[in-house]
Structures are given as C-alpha cells and as structure tokens.
C-alpha positions in Angstrom: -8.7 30.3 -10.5 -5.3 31.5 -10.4 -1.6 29.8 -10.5 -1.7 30.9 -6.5 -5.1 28.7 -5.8 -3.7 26.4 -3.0 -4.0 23.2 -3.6 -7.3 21.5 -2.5 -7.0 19.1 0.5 -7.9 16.2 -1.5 -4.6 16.9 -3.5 -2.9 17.2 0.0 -4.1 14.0 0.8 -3.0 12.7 -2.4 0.6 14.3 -2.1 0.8 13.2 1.6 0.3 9.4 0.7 2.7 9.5 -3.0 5.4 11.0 -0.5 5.2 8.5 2.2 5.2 6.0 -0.6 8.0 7.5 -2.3 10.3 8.4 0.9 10.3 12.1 -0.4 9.5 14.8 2.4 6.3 16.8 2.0 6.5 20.4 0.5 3.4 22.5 1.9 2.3 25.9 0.6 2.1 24.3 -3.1 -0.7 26.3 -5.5 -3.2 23.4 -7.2 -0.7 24.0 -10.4 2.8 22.9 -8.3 0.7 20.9 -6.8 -0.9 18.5 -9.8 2.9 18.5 -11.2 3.8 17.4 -8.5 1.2 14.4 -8.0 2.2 13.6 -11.1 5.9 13.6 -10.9 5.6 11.0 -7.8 3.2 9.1 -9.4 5.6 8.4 -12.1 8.3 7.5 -9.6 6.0 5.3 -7.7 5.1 3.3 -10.3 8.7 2.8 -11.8 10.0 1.8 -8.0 12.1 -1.1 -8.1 9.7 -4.6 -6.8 11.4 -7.5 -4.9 11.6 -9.6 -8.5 13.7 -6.6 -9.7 16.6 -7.8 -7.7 15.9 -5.8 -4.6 16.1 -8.4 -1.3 13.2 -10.6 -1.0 11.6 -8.8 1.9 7.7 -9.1 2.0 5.8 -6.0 1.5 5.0 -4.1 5.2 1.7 -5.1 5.5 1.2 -4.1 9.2 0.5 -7.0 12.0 -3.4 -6.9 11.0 -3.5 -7.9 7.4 -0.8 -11.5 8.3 -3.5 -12.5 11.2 -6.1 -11.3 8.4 -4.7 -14.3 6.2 -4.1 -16.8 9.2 -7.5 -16.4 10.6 -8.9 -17.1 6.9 -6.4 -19.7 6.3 -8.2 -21.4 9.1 -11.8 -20.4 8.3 -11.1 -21.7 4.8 -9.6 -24.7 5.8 -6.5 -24.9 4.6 -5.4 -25.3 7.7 -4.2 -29.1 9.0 -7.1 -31.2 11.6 -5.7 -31.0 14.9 -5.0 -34.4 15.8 -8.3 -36.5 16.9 -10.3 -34.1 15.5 -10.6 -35.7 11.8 -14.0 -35.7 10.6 -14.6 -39.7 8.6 -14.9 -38.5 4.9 -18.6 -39.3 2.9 -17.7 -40.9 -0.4 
C-alpha cells in the first residue's frame, strides 16, 4: 500500500458521520494516510465539543421526531403514565 491508497469506504463512512457531527465540510479524494489523520483529528474535536452542562443553552439533543414518541409510547407501556380517569384498577394488598 502506498501514501496514494484512497481511503477505504468504511473510512468514508467514518469521515462522512465525524464531519456531520463536527459541522466541518467533507474533503473527498483523501489517501487512507490523510484520511486516518483526519478521522482522528475530528474525533478529537468531537469529543472535546462543548455539552449543554458546559454553559451552552439548555437545548435538548436533536433526537429526530421517532426517538421522543419512542420514549412516550414506553412511558405508557411502562406505566408511568397517569390512569385515565375511571379507569383505576382497585389495588390487591
């Protein structure tokens, strides 16, 4: 392998995701050298991104419409939702 390899597509995928994630554009054409510095380099910045308790505003994380009606619908399957009224089972002490 050589420093002109190009990079594999499972770096691609990789470099695609640590971009979106990082808000940096996506640089095609990279060798499997440029890109593993690179994958690396956004890894690092990824991980030292500011969270919410670092005194960013206290939006929730984008978690996409699915994954909230994901946690309603298993707030109610687990019950930790409130009895409609009437429907109150009698407890069995």
């Amino acid at each position: 392998m050589t420093d002109a390899t190009p990079m594999t597509p499972e770096q691609r995928t990789e470099l695609e995701a640590l971009c979106r994630n990082a808000g940096e554009p996506m640089a095609d054409g990279l060798s499997q050298a440029e890109a593993r510095q690179r994958i690396a380099e956004l890894r690092a910045r990824v991980a030292r991104a500011p969270t919410p308790s670092d005194g960013e505003a206290d939006a929730p994380p984008d978690e996409g419409p699915l994954k909230s009606l994901g946690r309603a619908v298993g707030d109610t399957v687990l019950g930790t939702e409130p009895p409609i009224a009437g429907t109150e089972q009698p407890s069995r002490h």
